[in-house]
DOTIMAR-84135 format. One record per residue (C-alpha): x, y, z. Coordinates in steps of 0.5 Angstrom, whole numbers, plus 500, padded with zeros to 3 digits. Example, Ala and Ser with C-alpha at 12.3 -4.5 7.8 and 13.67 -1.06 7.14 Angstrom:
# DOTIMAR-84135
525491516/527498514/
***
This chain:
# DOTIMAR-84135
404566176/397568177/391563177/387562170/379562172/378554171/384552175/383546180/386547186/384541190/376541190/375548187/375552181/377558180/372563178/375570177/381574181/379578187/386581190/393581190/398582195/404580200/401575203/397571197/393572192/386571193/380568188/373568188/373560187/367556187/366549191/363544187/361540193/356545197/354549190/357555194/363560192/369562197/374566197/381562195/387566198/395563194/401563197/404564190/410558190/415563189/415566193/413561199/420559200/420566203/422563210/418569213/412569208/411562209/411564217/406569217/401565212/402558217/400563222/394566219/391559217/392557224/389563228/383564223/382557222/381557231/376563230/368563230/365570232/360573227/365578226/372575224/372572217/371564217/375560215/373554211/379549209/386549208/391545204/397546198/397547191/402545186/407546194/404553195/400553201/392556200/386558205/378557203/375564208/367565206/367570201/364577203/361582199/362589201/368594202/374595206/373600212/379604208/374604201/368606206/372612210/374615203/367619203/369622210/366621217/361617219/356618224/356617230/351610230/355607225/361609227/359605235/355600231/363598227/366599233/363595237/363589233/369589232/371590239/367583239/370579234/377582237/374578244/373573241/380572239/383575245/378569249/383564244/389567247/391571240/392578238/391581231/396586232/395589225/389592225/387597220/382600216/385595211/383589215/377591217/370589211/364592212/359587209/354589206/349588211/354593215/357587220/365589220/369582219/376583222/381580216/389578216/391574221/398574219/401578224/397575230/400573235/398566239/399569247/401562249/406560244/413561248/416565242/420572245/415577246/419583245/423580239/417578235/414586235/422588233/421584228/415587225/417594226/423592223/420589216/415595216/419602216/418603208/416609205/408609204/406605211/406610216/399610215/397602213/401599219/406603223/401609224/396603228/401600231/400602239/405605243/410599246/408595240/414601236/417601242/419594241/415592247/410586248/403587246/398584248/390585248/390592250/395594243/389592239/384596243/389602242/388600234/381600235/381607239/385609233/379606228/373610232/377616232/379616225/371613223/369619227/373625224/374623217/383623219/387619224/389623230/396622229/397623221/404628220/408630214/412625215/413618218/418620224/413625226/408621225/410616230/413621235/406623236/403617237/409616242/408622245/402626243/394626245/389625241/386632238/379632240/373629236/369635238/362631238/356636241/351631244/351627251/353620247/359624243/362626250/361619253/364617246/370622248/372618254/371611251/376613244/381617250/382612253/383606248/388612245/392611253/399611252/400606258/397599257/393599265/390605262/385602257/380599257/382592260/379587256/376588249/368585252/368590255/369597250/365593247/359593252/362601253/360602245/354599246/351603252/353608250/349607243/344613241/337610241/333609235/328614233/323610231/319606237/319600234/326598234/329594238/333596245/335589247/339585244/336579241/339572242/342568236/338565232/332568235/326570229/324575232/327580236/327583243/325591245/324595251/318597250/316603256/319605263/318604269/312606273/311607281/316611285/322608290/326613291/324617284/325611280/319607276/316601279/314596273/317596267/314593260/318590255/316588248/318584242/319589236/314586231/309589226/303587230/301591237/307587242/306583247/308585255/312583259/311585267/315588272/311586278/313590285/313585291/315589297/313597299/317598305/323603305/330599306/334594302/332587299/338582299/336575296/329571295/327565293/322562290/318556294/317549291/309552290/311557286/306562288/311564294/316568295/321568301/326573301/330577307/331584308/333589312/328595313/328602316/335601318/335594322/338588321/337583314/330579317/326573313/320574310/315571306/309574301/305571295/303573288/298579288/298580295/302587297/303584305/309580307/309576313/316575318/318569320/318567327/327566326/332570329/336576324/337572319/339572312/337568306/342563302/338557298/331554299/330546297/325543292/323540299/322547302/327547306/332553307/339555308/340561313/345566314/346567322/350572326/351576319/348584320/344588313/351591312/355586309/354587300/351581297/356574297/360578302/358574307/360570313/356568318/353561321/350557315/343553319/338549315/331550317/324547314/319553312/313550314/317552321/321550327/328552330/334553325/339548325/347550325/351547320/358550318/360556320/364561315/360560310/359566304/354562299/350556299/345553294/341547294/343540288/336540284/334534289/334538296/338533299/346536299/348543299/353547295/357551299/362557299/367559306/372562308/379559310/385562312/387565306/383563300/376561299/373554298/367552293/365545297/360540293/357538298/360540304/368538305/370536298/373542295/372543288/374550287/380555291/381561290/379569292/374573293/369567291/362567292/354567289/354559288/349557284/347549282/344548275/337545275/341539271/346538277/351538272/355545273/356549279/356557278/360562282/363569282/371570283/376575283/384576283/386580288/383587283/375589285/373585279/370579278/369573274/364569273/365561272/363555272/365548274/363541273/360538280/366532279/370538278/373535272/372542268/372550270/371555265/370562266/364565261/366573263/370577266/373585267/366586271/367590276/360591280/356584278/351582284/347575282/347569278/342565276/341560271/337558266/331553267/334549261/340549265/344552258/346559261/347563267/343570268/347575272/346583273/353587272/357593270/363594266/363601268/365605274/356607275/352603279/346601274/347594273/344590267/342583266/346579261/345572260/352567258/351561255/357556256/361557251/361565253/357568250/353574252/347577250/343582253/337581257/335587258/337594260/336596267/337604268/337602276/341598281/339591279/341584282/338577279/336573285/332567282/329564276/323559277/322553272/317557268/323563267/320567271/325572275/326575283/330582282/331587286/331594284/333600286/338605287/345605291/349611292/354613297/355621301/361624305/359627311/363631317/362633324/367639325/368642332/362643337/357641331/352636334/350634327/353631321/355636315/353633308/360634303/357629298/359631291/358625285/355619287/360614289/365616294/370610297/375613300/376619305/382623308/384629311/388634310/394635316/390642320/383638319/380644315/380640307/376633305/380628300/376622298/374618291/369618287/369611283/361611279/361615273/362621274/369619275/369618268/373613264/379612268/374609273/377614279/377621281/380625287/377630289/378636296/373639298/373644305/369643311/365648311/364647304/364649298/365647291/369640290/376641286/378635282/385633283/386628277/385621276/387615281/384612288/386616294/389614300/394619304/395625304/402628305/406631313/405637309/399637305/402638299/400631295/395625294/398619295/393615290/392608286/392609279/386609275/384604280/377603283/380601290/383594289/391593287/395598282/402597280/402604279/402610284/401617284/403623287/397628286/398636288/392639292/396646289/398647282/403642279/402635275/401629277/408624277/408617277/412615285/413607283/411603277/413596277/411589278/409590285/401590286/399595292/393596295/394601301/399607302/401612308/406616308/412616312/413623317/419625312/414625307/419622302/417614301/411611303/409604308/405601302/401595303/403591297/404584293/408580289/405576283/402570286/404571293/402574299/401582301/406584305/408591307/413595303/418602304/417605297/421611295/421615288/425612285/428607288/426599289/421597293/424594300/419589303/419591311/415585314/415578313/408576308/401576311/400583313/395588311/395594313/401598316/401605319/408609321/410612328/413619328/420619326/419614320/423609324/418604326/411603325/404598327/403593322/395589323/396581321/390580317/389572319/388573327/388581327/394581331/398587331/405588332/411594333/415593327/422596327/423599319/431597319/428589321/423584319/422582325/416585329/413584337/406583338/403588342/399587348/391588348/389581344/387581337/385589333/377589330/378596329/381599323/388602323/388610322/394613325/399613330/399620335/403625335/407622341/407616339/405612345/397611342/394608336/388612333/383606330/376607327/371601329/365600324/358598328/353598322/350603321/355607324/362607327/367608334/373612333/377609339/385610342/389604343/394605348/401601345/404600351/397596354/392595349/388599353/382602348/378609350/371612346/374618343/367618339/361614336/359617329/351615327/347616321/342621322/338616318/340609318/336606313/339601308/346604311/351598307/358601308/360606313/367608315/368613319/376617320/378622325/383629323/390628325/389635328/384631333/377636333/374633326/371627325/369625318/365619315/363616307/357611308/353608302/346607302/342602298/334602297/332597294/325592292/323586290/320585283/318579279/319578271/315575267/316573259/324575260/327572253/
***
């Protein structure tokens, strides 16, 4: 029976009732203790021995009860009543999302503005291993203020409880096929959740593509006349368009398509980063003084960009001006240019003085070089050291070099010879070798270093104790206490994470993740952050972000170039490099001396010719390529317009030129999907999806299977012969990387990644001969036609030499060197040859950028 207002329930009174529903009855109750009013939810005792009732209100006590995010409701206390269960949330003052749709749509900046933060408070649960899995216009509460508030665990899942996946989303569909709920829980069900699959973060990111939709529309894109034909439309239907007419409604369009993806891998994969794809794509306000930056927590006064750049690099501005947005004239903050030259700067450090800058750089096509400047002086002086690139200067003026590493490498892809050597002068002292990142302790006295060991990376702390293995690590960075060791790391895909360890290594937590292109760490003068410069998108502008320990980002401020944080001093001040980075496609067809420019986009990152030589197949991965994050596209030799194909990372075009084997929706790292784009009419078709993790494919002569470079979770890649249709069979023992058939399709080269051996495998065997001529540095394109040569691609920096093995000598004869015209700031090149023997083609990507000091960053 309901609750009078007076009732005591433990050490509340009841003021008034609020709602009734299924899963409790709510109050407006008043807490004596801290003189405040709350929000009372009951579980009415008759209904609490309703097994499933008292299973669903436990949940939600346990998953709120975990939560603290601005944009989930609170919870306060728990306890029981008369044998009923009740929770005590915070008391919110408003209307539900539904209340507040029934007007009809919202405009385009309220409508981010929701969505956004509701991508933020479904972060925060997902960062705690719980999924909604029940978000709903009803469940979500627009404060007065306008922040939503997320409601109604008692459906959420905590990932980490070994209940059957599958059973429990049966069993919630089960419960909720009445009449009158296609629209309150079904309809924003996605679409392995009515299947009867697991769900997971990326269920509730669909829920939420659903709520943007809708919010935008003023309809829920998949509504039909009955709750069969509703369901089947969410199972099988694309979403009708929203028909927004400016530059940030088609970007919205992209975003609200792909959370609406029927297969999970193509969403967006973690909520942080729709989040920060709403955000960025936020109309600016009209007036001036509203803020562009987002302030830190607690700040009294917030941050906003206050004007652009100025002075050319490449087109692109020179300082930029930020201020805080007040009533009164706002102060500035400086970007203040340090070098001029045209190339490419890779790191800077500032001197234990303060007033010097030591950075390396690689101008006008050389190799990275160590300079040195002053505040308020425009010239740099070299120092008198071999090619070197920086790593880490000491409080005592001395710095870790990189030796034998060439300006190519991108930064933290290092591998070189680790030396120490005083900036007061003297000769480099070699220290370790294999060495990709290094910093000093606060004292100068040990290092931290990241190398490279046979199949994992080590984080050593200092040198030879090993706090941290795993893959792809790099950009090590000790706090100024000492206590915390930052670093980036990935897992077998391009994007990175960004964690910390203790120096004893007792505790490793990982602040973000999903980044796909993140360059630089820094942290904090007080040791309570870590600044790092990262996209969450496919485009190359990089914005600054600092996370505290506990994860949470905030916005530093917004950089519409590409930005790398390299260092922050005791007084906050901060070394960037800005620029531009950009890739381009060129090819030489026969009797050109000179190279033909092909580019189409902004960021080419694979290449591939057609059988005769005469078409160029290659990715484009910023944004251009749209949400997916890869497109593929043909374009002929003698140009023209580029064709797109669809969406995926190309890798090898069919014996007969009729299809695209490409990575789905992928950016060049592993994919559990691959497709078969046609270069003609047709559509593109799935050839494998499964657990297998492929990052590398060419078709076998037939052109019915692949020879797929490709792993198991957890274990090593190895090569694989996959057909449509069929499960993938393994063809070589694990360790191998790349793999290219012979004619016939019987037999094929494979590289072993670990020592560059090369051996002849038989496709009926796993066991293979090592081929004469010692370890391969090239990179396998092909096999000839006869079948005695392989066709390898050697890259030089800046530039590359197609060269012919013979497989029976080892023996290695130049086809051609291919060169840049210009090599200035050349970090990738990659050059390829057609199978018809008389076109040579090559993608590079070129960066130029300069060093800039921040100042009054917040």
């Amino acid at each position: 029976m309901p609750l009078a207002p007076g009732a005591q329930v433990g050490p509340y009174v009841v003021v008034e009732p609020v709602g009734f529903g299924g899963m409790g009855e709510v109050y407006r109750a008043r807490d004596g203790r801290l003189a405040r009013d709350v929000a009372l939810k009951v579980l009415p005792a008759e209904v609490a021995s309703d097994a499933d009732r008292l299973r669903r209100f436990k949940q939600e006590a346990r998953a709120a009860g975990s939560l603290s995010d601005p944009h989930l409701v609170t919870v306060f206390d728990s306890g029981l009543h008369d044998g009923a269960p009740y929770l005590v949330f915070e008391l919110l003052e408003g209307e539900t999302l539904r209340a507040r749709l029934a007007s009809g749509p919202l405009p385009l900046r309220r409508a981010l503005e929701l969505g956004s933060g509701i991508a933020a408070g479904l972060a925060a649960a997902h960062e705690k291993g719980i999924v909604h899995r029940d978000l709903k216009p009803e469940n979500v509460f627009v404060s007065r203020d306008g922040r939503p508030k997320i409601l109604d665990f008692g459906l959420a899942k905590l990932r980490h409880v070994g209940e059957g996946a599958a059973g429990s989303d049966v069993a919630t569909r089960s419960r909720l096929t009445s009449p009158g709920t296609v629209l309150g829980t079904l309809g924003y069900m996605s679409p392995e959740q009515l299947e009867g699959r697991e769900a997971d973060p990326r269920s509730d990111i669909f829920a939420l593509g659903l709520l943007l939709h809708e919010a935008l529309s003023g309809r829920h894109p998949f509504e039909r006349d009955s709750l069969e034909a509703t369901l089947t439309a969410v199972l099988t239907r694309d979403p009708p368009p929203l028909g927004l007419d400016s530059a940030e409604g088609s970007t919205v369009e992209h975003i609200v398509a792909r959370c609406l993806e029927k297969r999970p891998e193509a969403r967006f994969q973690s909520a942080r980063d729709l989040a920060f794809a709403l955000n960025n794509v936020m109309p600016f306000p009209r007036s001036s003084s509203e803020a562009l930056r987002k302030p830190r927590s607690g700040t009294p006064r917030g941050l906003a960009l206050a004007a652009a750049v100025a002075a050319a690099l490449a087109g692109m501005a020179a300082a930029f001006w930020l201020g805080r947005a007040t009533g009164a004239a706002p102060p500035l903050e400086e970007f203040q240019r340090l070098t001029f030259r045209r190339g490419d700067v890779r790191s800077a450090r500032f001197a234990p003085d303060g007033q010097t800058i030591v950075y390396s750089a690689a101008w006008g096509g050389g190799n990275d070089k160590l300079y040195t400047t002053r505040l308020g002086s425009p010239e740099s002086r070299a120092l008198d050291l071999p090619d070197a690139a920086l790593l880490a200067m000491s409080s005592a003026g001395e710095m870790a070099i990189c030796l034998g590493q060439t300006s190519h490498v991108i930064p933290g892809g290092n591998d070189c010879t680790l030396a120490r050597v005083a900036l007061a002068g003297g000769a480099p002292r070699p220290v370790l070798e294999h060495v990709r990142s290094a910093d000093f302790s606060p004292d100068g006295r040990e290092l931290a270093v990241i190398r490279r060991a046979d199949r994992d990376d080590r984080l050593e702390y200092p040198p030879g104790k090993v706090l941290v293995e795993g893959d792809g690590l790099s950009h090590v960075r000790i706090s100024p206490s000492g206590e915390w060791v930052a670093f980036m790391a990935r897992s077998g895909t391009p994007d990175r994470a960004i964690e910390v360890v203790r120096r004893d290594g007792t505790q490793r937590t990982t602040l973000a993740q999903g980044y796909y292109r993140g360059f630089g760490l820094a942290w904090s003068p007080d040791s309570t952050e870590v600044w790092t410069t990262t996209s969450d998108g496919g485009g190359i502008h990089l914005s600054l972000y600092a996370l505290d320990l506990r994860g949470r980002r905030r916005l530093v401020v917004a950089l519409p170039a590409l930005a790398n944080i390299l260092d922050v001093d005791r007084e906050g001040r901060a070394l960037l490099s800005i620029g531009d980075l950009r890739g381009d496609v060129v090819a030489w067809p026969p009797g050109e001396p000179r190279e033909r420019l092909l580019s189409w986009l902004e960021f080419p990152r694979s290449l591939a010719f057609s059988p005769d030589g005469r078409t160029l197949y290659f990715s484009e991965i910023g944004q251009g390529a749209g949400p997916s994050g890869a497109a593929v596209y043909a374009r002929g030799i003698a140009g023209g317009p580029a064709v797109r194909l669809g969406d995926g990372f190309a890798l090898d075009v069919s014996p007969d030129g009729r299809l695209v084997a490409a990575l789905a929706r992928s950016r060049g790292g592993f994919s559990r999907e691959l497709l078969a784009i046609p270069t003609g009419p047709g559509e593109t078709r799935s050839l494998y999806s499964g657990e297998l993790e492929c990052q590398d494919a060419r078709w076998l002569p037939s052109g019915d299977a692949l020879l797929v470079a490709g792993r198991q979770p957890s274990r090593p890649v190895r090569l694989w012969v996959v057909r449509e249709g069929a499960a993938p069979r393994p063809v070589t023992p694990e360790g191998f990387g790349a793999g290219v058939p012979a004619p016939g399709g019987v037999s094929f080269v494979a590289q072993r990644p670990s020592d560059g051996a090369l051996l002849l495998f038989d496709s009926a065997s796993q066991e293979g001969r090592v081929l004469p001529g010692g370890p391969e540095p090239g990179r396998l394109e092909r096999v000839t036609p006869d079948g005695r040569s392989l066709v390898v691609a050697e890259t030089l920096f800046p530039g590359s030499r197609i060269l012919r093995r013979d497989i029976a000598t080892g023996e290695r004869t130049l086809i051609r060197e291919l060169q840049p015209e210009d090599p200035t700031g050349i970090v990738l090149f990659r050059g390829t040859f057609s199978p018809s023997g008389d076109t040579f083609a090559a993608l590079y990507v070129r960066a130029s950028t300069a060093l800039f000091l921040a100042r009054g960053l917040r």
